[in-house]
C-alpha positions as protocol buffer text, in pm:
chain_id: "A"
residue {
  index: 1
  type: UNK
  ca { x: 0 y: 0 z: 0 }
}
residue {
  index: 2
  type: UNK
  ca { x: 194 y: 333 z: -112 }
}
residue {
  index: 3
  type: UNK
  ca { x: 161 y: 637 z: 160 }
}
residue {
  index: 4
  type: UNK
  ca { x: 97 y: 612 z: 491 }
}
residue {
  index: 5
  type: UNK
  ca { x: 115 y: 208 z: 579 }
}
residue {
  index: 6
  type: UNK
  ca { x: -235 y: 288 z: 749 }
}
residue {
  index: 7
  type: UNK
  ca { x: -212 y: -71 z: 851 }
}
residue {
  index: 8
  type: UNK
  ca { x: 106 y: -32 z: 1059 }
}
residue {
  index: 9
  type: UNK
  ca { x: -37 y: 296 z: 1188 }
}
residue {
  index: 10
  type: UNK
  ca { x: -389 y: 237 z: 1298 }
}
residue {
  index: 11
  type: UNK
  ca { x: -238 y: -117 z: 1486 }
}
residue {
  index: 12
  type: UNK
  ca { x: -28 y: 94 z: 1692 }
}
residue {
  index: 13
  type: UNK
  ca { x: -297 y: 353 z: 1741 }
}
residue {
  index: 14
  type: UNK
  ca { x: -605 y: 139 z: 1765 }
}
residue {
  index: 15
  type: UNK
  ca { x: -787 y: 384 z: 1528 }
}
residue {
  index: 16
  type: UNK
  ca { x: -1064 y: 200 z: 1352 }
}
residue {
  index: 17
  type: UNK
  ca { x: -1336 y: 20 z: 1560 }
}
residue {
  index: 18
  type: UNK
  ca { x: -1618 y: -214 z: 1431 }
}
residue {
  index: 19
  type: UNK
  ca { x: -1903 y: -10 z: 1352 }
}
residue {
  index: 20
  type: UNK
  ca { x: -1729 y: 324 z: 1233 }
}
residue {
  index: 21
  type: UNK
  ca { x: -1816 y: 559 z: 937 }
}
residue {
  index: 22
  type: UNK
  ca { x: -1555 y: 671 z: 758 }
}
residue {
  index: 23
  type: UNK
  ca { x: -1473 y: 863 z: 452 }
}
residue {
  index: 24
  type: UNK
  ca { x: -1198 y: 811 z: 198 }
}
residue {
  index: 25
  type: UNK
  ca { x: -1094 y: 1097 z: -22 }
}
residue {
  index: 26
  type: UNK
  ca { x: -888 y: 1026 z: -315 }
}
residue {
  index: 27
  type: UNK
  ca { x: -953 y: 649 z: -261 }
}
residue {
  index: 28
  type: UNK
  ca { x: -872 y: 472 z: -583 }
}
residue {
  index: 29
  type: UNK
  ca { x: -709 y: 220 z: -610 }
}
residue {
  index: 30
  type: UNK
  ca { x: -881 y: 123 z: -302 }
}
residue {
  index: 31
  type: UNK
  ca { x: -631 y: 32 z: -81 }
}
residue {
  index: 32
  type: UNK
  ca { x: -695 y: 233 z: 202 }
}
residue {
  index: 33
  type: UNK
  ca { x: -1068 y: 138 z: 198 }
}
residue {
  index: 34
  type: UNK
  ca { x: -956 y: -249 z: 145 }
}
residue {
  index: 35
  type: UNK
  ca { x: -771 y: -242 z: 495 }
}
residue {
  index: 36
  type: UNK
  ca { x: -1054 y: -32 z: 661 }
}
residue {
  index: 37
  type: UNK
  ca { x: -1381 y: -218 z: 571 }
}
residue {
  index: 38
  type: UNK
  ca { x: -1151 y: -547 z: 726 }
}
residue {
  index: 39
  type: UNK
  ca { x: -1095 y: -300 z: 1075 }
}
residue {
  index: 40
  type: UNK
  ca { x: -1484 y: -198 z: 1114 }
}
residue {
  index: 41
  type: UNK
  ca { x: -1708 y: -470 z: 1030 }
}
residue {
  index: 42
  type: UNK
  ca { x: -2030 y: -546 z: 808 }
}
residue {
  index: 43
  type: UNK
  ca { x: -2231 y: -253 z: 1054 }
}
residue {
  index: 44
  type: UNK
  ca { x: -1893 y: -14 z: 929 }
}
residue {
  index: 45
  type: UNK
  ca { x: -1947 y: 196 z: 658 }
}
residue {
  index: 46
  type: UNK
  ca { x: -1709 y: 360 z: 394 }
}
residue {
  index: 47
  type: UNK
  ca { x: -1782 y: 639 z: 194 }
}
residue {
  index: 48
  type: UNK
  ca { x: -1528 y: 690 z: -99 }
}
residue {
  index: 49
  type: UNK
  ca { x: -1441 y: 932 z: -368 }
}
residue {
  index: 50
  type: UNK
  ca { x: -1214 y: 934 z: -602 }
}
residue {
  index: 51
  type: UNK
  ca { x: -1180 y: 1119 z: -957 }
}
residue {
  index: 52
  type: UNK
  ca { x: -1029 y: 793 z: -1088 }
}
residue {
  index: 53
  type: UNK
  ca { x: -1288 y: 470 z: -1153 }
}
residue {
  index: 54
  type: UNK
  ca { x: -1213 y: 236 z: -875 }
}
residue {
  index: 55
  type: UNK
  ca { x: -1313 y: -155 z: -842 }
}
residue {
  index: 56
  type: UNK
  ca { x: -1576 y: -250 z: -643 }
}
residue {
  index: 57
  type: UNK
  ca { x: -1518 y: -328 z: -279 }
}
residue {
  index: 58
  type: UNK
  ca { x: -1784 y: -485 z: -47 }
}
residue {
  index: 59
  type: UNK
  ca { x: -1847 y: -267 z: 170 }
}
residue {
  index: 60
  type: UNK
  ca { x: -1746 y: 26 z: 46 }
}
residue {
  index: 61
  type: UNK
  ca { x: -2000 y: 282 z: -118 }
}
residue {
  index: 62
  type: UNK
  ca { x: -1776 y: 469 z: -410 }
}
residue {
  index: 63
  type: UNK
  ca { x: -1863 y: 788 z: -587 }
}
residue {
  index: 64
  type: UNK
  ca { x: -1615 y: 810 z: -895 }
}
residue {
  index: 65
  type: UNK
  ca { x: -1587 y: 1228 z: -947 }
}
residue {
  index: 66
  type: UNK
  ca { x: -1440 y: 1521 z: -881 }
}
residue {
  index: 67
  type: UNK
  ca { x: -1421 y: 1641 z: -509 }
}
residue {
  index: 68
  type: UNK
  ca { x: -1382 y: 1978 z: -614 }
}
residue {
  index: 69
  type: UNK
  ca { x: -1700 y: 2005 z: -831 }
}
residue {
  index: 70
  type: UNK
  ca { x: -1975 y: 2096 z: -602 }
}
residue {
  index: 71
  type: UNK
  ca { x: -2236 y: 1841 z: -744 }
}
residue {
  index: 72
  type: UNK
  ca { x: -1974 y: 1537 z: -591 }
}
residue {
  index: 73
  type: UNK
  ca { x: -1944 y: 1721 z: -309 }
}
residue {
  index: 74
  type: UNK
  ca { x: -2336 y: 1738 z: -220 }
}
residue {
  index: 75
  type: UNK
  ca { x: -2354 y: 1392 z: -347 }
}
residue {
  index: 76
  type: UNK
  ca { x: -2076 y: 1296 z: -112 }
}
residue {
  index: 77
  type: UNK
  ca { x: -2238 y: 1451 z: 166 }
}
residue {
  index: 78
  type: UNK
  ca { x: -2609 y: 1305 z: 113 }
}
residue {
  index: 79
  type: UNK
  ca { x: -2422 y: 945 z: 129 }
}
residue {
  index: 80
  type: UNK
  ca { x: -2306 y: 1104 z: 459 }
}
residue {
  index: 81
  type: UNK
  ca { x: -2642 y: 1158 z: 552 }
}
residue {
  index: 82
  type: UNK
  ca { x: -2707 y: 1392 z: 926 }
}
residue {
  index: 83
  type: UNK
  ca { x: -2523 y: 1134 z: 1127 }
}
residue {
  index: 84
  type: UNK
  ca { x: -2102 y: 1221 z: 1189 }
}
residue {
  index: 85
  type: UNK
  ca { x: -1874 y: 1028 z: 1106 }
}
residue {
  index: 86
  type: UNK
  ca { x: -1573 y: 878 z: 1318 }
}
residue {
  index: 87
  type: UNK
  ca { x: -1281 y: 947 z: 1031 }
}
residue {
  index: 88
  type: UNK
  ca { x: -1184 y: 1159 z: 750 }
}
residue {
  index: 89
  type: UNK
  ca { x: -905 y: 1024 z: 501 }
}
residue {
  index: 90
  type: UNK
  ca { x: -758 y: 1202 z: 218 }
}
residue {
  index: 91
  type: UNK
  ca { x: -520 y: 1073 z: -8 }
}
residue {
  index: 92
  type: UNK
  ca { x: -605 y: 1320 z: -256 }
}
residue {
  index: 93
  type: UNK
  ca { x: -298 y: 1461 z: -427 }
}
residue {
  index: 94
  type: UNK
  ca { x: -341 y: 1682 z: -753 }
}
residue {
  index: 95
  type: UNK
  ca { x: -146 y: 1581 z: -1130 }
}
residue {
  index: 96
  type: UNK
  ca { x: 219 y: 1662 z: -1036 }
}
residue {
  index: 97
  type: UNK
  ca { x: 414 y: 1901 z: -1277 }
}
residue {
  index: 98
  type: UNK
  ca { x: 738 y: 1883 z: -1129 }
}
residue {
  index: 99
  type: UNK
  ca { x: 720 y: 2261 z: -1070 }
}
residue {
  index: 100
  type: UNK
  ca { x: 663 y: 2324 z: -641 }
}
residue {
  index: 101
  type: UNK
  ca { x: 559 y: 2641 z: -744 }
}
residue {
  index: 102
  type: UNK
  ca { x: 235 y: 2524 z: -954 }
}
residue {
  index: 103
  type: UNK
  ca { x: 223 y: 2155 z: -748 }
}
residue {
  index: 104
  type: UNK
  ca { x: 213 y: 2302 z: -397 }
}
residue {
  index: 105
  type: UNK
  ca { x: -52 y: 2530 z: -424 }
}
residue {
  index: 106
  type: UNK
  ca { x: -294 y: 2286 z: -588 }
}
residue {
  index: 107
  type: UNK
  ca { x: -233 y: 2044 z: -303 }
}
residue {
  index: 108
  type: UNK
  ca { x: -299 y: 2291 z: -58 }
}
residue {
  index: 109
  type: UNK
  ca { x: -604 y: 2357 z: -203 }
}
residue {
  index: 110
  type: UNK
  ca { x: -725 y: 2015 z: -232 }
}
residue {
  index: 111
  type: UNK
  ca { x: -587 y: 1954 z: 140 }
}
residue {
  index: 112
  type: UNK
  ca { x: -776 y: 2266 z: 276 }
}
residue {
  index: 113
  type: UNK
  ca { x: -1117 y: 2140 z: 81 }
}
residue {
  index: 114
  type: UNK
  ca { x: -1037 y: 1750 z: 267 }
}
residue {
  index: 115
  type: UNK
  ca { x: -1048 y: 1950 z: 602 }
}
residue {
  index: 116
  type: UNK
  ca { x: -1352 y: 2168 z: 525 }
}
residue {
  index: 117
  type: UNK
  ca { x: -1487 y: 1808 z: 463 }
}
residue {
  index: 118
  type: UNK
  ca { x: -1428 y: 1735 z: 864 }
}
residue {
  index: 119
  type: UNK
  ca { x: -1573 y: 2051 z: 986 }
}
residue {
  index: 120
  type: UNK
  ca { x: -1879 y: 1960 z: 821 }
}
residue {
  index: 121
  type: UNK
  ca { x: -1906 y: 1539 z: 873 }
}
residue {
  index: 122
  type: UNK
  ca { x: -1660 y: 1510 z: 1172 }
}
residue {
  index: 123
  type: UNK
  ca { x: -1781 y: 1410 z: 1532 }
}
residue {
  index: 124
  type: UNK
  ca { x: -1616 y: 1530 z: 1825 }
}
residue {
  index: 125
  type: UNK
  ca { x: -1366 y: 1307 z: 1920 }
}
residue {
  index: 126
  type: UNK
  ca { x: -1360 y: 1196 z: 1564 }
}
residue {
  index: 127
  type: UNK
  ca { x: -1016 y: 1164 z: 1343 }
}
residue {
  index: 128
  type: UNK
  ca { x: -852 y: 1256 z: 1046 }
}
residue {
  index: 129
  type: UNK
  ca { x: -517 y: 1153 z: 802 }
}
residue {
  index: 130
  type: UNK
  ca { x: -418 y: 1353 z: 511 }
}
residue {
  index: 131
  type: UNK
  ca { x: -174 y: 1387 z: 302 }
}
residue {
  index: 132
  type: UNK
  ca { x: -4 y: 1701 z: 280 }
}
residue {
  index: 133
  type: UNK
  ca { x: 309 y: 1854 z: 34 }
}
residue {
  index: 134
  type: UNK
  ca { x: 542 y: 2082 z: 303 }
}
residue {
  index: 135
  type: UNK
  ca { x: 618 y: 2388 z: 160 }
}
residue {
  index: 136
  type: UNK
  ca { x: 405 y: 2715 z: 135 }
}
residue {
  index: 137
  type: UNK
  ca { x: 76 y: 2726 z: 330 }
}
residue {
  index: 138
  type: UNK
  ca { x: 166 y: 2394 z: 516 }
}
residue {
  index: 139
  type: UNK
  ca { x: 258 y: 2545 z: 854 }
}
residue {
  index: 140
  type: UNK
  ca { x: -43 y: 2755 z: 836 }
}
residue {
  index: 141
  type: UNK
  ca { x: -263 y: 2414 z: 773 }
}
residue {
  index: 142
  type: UNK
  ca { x: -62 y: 2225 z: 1025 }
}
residue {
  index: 143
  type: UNK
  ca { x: -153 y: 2534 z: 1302 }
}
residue {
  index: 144
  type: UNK
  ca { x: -510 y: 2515 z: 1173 }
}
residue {
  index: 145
  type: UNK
  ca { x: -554 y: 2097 z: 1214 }
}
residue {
  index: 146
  type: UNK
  ca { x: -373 y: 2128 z: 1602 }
}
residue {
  index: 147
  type: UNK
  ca { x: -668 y: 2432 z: 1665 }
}
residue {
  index: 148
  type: UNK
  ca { x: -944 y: 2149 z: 1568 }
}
residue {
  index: 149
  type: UNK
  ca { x: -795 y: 1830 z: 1727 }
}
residue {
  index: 150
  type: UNK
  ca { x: -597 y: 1728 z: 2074 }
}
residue {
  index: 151
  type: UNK
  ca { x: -352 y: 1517 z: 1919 }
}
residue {
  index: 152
  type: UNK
  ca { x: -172 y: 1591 z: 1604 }
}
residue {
  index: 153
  type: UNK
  ca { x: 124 y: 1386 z: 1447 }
}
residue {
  index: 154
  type: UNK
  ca { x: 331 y: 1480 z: 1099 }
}
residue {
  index: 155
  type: UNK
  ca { x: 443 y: 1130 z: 957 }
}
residue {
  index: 156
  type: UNK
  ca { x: 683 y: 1072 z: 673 }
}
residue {
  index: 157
  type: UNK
  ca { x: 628 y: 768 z: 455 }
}
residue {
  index: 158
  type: UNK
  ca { x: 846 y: 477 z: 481 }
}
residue {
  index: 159
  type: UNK
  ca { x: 863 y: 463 z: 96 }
}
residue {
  index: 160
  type: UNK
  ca { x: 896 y: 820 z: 60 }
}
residue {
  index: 161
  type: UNK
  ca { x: 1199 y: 959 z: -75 }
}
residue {
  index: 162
  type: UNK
  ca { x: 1436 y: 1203 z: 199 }
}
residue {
  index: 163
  type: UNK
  ca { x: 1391 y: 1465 z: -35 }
}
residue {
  index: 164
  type: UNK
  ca { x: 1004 y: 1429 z: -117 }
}
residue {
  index: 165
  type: UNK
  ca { x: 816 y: 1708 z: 33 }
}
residue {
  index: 166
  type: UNK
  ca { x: 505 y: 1457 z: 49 }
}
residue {
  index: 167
  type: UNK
  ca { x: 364 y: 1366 z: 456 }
}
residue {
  index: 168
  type: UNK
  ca { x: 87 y: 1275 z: 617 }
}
residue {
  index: 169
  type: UNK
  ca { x: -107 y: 1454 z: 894 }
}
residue {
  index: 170
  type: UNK
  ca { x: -300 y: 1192 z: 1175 }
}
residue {
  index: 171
  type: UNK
  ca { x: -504 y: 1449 z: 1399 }
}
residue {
  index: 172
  type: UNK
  ca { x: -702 y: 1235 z: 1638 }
}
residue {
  index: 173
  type: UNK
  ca { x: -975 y: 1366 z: 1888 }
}
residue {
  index: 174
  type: UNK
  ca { x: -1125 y: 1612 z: 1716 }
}
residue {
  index: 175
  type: UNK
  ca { x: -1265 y: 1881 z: 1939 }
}
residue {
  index: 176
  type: UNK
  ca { x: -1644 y: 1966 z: 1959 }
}
């Protein structure tokens, strides 16, 4: 599974629990939801979205679009329903150019839409991992994450390059 080895993390952590809700941005190819649906049972559920077509998972509901266009998003959040859910995931990461200048900025904006996604779905106490390019804007979005949630931890890929500006943000215990 490329990124975060969720699997490694959330055994250490004990972050998924049989009957969660949970919602994957940026889920295809699936892998993420794969190792979730196994962690939170048949009364779990997983809400995914992806702009890339995905293969069907039990257990997972998938909406194939773009996050960004605001039809997906109500879509998205009428799967949601009025109920919270327990975690936010976003692996969402825009085409790369090569250029930090164009790349960075388009990831922040991406990132920034994954966390207006928890202020809206996200119980209190609930948590959220995202994936996040450092450079401009990032320790602005890291300030803003550790102002919603007790517990916030900046975690660097085992397959990720030294020089790769690409981590991933847990926050856990989101506050009310």
């Amino acid at each position: 599974m490329p990124g975060l080895n969720l699997m490694k993390y959330s055994k250490v952590t004990n972050f998924f629990k049989p009957g969660m809700t949970v919602v994957d941005l940026g889920a295809a190819p699936g892998g993420w939801s794969q190792y979730v649906v196994t962690q939170i049972g048949g009364k779990g559920r997983i809400i995914a979205c992806d702009l890339l077509p995905m293969d069907p998972i039990v257990g997972v509901d998938f909406l194939q679009g773009d996050f960004r266009d605001e039809l997906v998003m109500k879509a998205l959040l009428e799967r949601v329903g009025d109920s919270k859910v327990q975690v936010v995931m976003s692996d969402m990461a825009p085409n790369m150019s090569g250029t930090p200048a164009v790349d960075i900025p388009r990831a922040m904006y991406l990132v920034e839409l994954a966390l207006e996604m928890c202020r809206d779905v996200l119980a209190p106490g609930g948590s959220f991992v995202v994936k996040v390019f450092q450079g401009e804007g990032f320790d602005e979005y890291l300030r803003e994450i550790r102002s919603l949630f007790t517990k916030v931890k900046v975690r660097k890929p085992d397959s990720s390059r030294a020089r790769s500006r690409e981590v991933y943000i847990v926050a856990t215990g989101r506050k009310p």
